[in-house]
N, C-alpha and C positions, 0 to 999 in steps of 0.2 A: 222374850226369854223369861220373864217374869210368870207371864201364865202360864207357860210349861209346870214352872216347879209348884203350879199352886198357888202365887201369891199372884190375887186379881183375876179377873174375867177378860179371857181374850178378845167378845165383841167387845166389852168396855172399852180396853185398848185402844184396840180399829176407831170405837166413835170419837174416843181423845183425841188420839193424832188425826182425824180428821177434820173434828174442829179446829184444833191448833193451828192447821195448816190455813185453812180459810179464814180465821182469823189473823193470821199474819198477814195473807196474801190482800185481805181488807183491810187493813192498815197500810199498803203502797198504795192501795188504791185510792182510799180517803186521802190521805197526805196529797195525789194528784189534783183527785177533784177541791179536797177546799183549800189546798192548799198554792195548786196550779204555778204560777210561773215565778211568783214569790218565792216558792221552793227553788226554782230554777238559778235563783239569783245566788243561790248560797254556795261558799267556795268550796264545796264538797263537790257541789253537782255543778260547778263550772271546770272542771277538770277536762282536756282534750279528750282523754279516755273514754269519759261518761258520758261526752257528748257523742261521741263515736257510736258506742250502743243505743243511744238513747236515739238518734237518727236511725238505726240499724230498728229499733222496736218498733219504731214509728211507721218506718216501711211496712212493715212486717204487719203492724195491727191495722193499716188505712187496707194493706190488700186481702186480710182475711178479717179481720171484727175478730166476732166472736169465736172462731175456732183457734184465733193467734191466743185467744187469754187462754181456752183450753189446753193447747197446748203447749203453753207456756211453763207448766207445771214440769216438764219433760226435758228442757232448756234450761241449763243451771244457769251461763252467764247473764242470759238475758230476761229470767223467769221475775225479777223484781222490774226492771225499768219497763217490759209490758204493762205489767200490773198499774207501774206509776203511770204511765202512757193510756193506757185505757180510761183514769180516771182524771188525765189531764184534759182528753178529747169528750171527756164529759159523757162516756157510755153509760147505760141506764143501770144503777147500781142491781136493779132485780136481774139484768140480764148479764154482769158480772158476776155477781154469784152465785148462778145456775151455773156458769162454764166453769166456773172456778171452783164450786162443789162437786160436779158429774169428774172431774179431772180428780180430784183431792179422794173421791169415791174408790177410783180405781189404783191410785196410786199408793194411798197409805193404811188402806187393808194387806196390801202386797207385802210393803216392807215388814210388819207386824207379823204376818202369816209367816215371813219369812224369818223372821228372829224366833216364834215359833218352833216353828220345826225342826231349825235344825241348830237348835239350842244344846242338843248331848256335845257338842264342840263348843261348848263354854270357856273350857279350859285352855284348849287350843285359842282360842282369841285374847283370854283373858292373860294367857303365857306370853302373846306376838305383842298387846298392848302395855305392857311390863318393861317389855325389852326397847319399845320405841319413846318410853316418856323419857329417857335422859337424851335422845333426841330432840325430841320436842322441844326439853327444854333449854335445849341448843340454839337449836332454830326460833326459840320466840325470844331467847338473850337478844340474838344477835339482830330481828329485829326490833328490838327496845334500842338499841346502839346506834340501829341504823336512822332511824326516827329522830335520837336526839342528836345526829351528827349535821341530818338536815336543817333540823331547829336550830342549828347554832349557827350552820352557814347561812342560811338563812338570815339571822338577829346581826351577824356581823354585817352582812353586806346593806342590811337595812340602817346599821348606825353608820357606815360610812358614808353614806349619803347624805349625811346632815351634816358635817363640816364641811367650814365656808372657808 
């Protein structure tokens, strides 16, 4: 939208957000590789959930390599736990991001190209995102409440366990 009106250079753009992206997406991946199953320990990523996808990527990367990181970019749920999985199975960082650049190639000129063009509905989006932030800030109250109500059931039931 930016380079529509002028400000900035729309390849510029493109090559930003595609760096950005491969840099992110090399950050799951290092975290896997030096980081491996010490990550694994951590009560974020011992979640049933995470294990769930994280067995789900794993299938996924042992039966395709390198076209699962490619198209992992494509896969929103499971497009980081690949990434992590790829560099837990210790894939060859040069042939992670070839897949992970030729995928990032096609994908975030698109979105760019597309903020682009059809930028004359600015108003239109910038009227619809107006009307949704006192939603939003609904929806992130309510989880800030729900968070600390876990926290508390949580700290209760953990000090009642310690009377004798």
């Amino acid at each position: 939208m930016l380079a529509s009106q002028g400000i900035g250079n729309l390849y510029v753009f493109m090559a930003i957000s595609v760096a950005g992206l491969v840099t992110a997406d090399g950050s799951y991946y290092f975290l896997g590789y030096l980081g491996g199953k010490r990550v694994l320990a951590w009560r974020t990523f011992s979640r049933r959930k995470f294990r769930e996808r994280l067995l789900l990527a794993e299938t996924e990367y042992r039966r395709q390599g390198w076209w699962a990181v490619f198209s992992a970019r494509f896969t929103p749920f499971l497009r980081t736990v690949i990434f992590f999985v790829a560099g837990l199975s210790r894939m060859a960082p040069q042939r992670f991001f070839l897949a992970d650049t030729l995928s990032a190639l096609l994908f975030a000129p698109a979105l760019v190209l597309s903020g682009y063009l059809f930028s004359e509905n600015r108003q239109v989006l910038l009227q619809h995102i107006r009307e949704s932030e006192e939603a939003l800030a609904v929806l992130f109250l309510l989880l800030i409440l729900v968070l600390l109500f876990r926290a508390l059931r949580r700290r209760k039931r953990g000090s009642g366990d310690n009377v004798s």
